[in-house]
N, C-alpha and C positions, 0 to 999 in steps of 0.2 A: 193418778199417774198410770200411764200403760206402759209397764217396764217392757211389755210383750213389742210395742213398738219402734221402743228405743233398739232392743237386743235388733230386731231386722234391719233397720237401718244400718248399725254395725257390720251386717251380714252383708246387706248388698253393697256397700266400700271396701270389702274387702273380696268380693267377689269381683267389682271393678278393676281392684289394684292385682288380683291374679290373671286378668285377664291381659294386661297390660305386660304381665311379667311373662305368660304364652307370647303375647305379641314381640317382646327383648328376647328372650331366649332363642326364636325361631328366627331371628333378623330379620322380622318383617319391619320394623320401626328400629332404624341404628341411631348410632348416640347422636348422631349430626343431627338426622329426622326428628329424634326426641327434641333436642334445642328448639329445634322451628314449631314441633306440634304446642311447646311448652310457651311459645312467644304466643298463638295462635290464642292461647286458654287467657293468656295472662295479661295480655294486651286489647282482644278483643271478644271472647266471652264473659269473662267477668268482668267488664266496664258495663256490659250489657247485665247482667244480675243485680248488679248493683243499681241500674236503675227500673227494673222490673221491680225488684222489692218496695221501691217507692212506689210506683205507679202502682202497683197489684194494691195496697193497703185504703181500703174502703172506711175504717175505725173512725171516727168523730173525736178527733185529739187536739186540743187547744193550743194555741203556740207556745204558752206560758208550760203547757206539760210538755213536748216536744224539745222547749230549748234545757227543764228541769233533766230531761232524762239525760239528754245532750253531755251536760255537765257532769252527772254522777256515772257515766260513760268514761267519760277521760281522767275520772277521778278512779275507777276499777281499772283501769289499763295503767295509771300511775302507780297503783299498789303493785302490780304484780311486775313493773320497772323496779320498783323500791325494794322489792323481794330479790329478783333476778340478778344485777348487778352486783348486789353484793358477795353474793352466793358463787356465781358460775368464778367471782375470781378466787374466793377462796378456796377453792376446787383445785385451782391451777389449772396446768399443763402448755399447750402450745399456744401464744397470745394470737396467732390470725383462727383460732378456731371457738375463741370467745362471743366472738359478733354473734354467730349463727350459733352457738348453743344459748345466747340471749335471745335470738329472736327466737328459738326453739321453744323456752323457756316462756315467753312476753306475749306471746302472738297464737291465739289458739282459733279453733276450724271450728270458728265462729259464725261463718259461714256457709258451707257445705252441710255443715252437719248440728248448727245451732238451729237453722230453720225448722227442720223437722224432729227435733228433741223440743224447744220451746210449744211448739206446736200441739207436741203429745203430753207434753207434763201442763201445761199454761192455759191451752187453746189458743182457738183462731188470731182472736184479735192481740196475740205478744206480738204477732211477725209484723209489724211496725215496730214496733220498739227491738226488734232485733235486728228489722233494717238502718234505725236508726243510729244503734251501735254502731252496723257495720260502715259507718259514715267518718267517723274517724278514727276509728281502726283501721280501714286502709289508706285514708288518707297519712297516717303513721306508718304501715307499713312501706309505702311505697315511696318514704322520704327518710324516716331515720330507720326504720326497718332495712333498708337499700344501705345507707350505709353501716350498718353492723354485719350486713352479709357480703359486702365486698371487702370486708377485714382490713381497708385505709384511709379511715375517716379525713389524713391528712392531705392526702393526695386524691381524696374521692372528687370525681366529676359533675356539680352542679348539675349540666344537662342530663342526666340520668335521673333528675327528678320531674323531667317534662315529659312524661306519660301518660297517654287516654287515662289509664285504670287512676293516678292520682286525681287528673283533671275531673274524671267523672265522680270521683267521691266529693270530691269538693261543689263540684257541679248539684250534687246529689241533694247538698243542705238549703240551698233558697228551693230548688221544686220540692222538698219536703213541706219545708213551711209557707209556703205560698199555694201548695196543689195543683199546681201546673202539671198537666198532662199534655202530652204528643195523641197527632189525631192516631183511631185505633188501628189502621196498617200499618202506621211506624211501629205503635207501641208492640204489635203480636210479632212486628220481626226484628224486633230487640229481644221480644222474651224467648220466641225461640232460636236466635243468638245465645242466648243467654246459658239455655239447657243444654248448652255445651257444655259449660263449668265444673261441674260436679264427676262424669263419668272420665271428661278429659284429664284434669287433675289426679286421679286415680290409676289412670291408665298410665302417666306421666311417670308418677311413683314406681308404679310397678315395673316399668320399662326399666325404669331407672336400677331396682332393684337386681334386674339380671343381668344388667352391665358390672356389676359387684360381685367378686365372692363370697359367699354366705358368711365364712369364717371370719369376715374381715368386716362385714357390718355390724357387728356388736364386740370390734376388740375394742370399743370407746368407750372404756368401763362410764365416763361422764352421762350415758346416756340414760340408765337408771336414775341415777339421781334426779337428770333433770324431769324424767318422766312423772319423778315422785310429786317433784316442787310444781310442777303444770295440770298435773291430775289434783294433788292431796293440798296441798300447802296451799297453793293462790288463792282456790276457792276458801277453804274455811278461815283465810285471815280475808279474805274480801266481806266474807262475809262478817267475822266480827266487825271491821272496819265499820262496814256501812247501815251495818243493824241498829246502832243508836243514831244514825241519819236520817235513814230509808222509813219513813213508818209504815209506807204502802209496804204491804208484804209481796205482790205482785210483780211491780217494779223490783224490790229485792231479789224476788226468784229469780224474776231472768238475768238481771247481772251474775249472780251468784253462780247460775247453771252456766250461761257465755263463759265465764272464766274457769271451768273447768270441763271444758271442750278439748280434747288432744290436740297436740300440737297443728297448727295450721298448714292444710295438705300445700300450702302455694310455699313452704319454706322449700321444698327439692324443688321448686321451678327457680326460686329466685339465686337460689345456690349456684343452679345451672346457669343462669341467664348474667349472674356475675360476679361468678368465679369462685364461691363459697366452697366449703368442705360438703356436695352433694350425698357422698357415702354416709357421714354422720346425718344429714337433714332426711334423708331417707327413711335410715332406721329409728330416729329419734320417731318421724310419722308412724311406722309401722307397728310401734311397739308402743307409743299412747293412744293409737284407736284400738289395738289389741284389747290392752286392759280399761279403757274407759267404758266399755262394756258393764264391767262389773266397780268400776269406781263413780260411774254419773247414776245410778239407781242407787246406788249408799248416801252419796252424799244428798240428794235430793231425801231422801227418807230419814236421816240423821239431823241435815240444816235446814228443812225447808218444810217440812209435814210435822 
């Protein structure tokens, strides 16, 4: 493990996410602008990452390992539902602010910042099996994720689940297992499509952040907590969970590291995009990539070495 690789990547997200907060404070990007850069990331660069991660994956993986991982994917996203929900209610407080401290909670930066954490702890050949998490994980995000952050699951709107970013993850699963590839002009102008993702998402946040008063981003005492249960709790009960399952220790690591990713940077765009509590999805990001710094180097050395 190269904790020296993890710590920089920390760095450079969070250098993204100050650059973004220069960009909010100076009113070069207003909150309107933010909405449309936030649709921009959400709708059309990460549909494109998400299938760059397929396409880019060279590995020799069987169908039968492919659909195994599949499975013990949505079995680690179910623990950390089976944790979450119980939890954020017994917390209390305001009921339209539960949604989004579950997806806060449910939903980790699985993405942006599983790639190159799997990469530096695993090697090369995880980032398939990280892409293939990330296959319905966003397919989940962008259907019951959408409505836990629109806080009315009663009155939530059907057509708000017909979006590129769902289409493409679902799209995602037969060209995983099939290997269908687009000829290489489409594919290099998806992928760089795609490298919007990561700095846009960051920059999103950080915008986001200087539209807030400092004082008023952490008066949501819930946001400790949930920071604890997303960093400390999912992962070490995922992993008890899946330890007498998993015998591959490899497959184990990466689930085990996935699930104790900070919270996922697209929870402030989805806040924004409909109608969530943004000031809490914010600082909830803020403050579990802060400390996952020093919480994904422990638990990798504690669960997994």
């Amino acid at each position: 493990m190269d904790i020296q690789v993890i710590i920089n990547q920390m760095v450079v997200l969070f250098i993204l996410m100050a650059i973004g907060y220069i960009i909010g404070i100076t009113k070069m990007l207003t909150p309107k602008g933010n909405k449309y850069f936030s649709k921009l990331v959400l709708f059309v660069a990460l549909p494109c990452t998400i299938l760059t991660s397929v396409f880019e994956n060279e590995a020799v993986i069987t169908i039968g390992d492919t659909l195994y991982f599949l499975m013990m994917s949505l079995v680690a996203i179910a623990i950390a539902f089976l944790i979450s929900l119980p939890a954020i209610r017994l917390m209390g407080g305001e009921k339209s602010n539960r949604g989004i401290l579950n997806f806060m909670t449910i939903f980790s930066n699985c993405g942006f910042m599983g790639f190159p954490v799997a990469i530096a702890v695993f090697g090369v050949s995880s980032a398939y099996y990280v892409a293939l998490f990330n296959i319905p994980f966003n397919a989940l995000v962008f259907s019951i994720g959408i409505i836990m952050i629109s806080g009315n699951g009663d009155k939530f709107d059907p057509k708000l689940l017909i979006n590129p970013t769902l289409i493409t993850a679902l799209l995602a699963i037969p060209l995983a297992l099939t290997g269908f590839r687009f000829p290489a002009v489409i594919t290099e102008a998806i992928r760089i499509t795609g490298s919007i993702t990561t700095p846009g998402a960051m920059i999103v946040i950080g915008s986001t952040l200087a539209y807030i008063p400092l004082k008023s981003i952490f008066s949501e005492w819930r946001i400790a907590p949930v920071t604890i249960l997303k960093l400390i709790v999912i992962p070490a009960v995922t992993w008890l969970a899946l330890r007498p399952i998993i015998t591959n220790d490899f497959l184990l690591g990466i689930l085990v590291v996935l699930s104790g990713m900070p919270t996922a940077a697209m929870s402030s765009m989805l806040a924004i995009e409909y109608g969530g509590n943004e000031r809490i999805a914010s600082a909830g990001v803020f403050l579990s990539t802060l400390l996952c710094g020093i919480t994904v180097p422990l638990m990798i050395y504690f669960l997994l070495m």
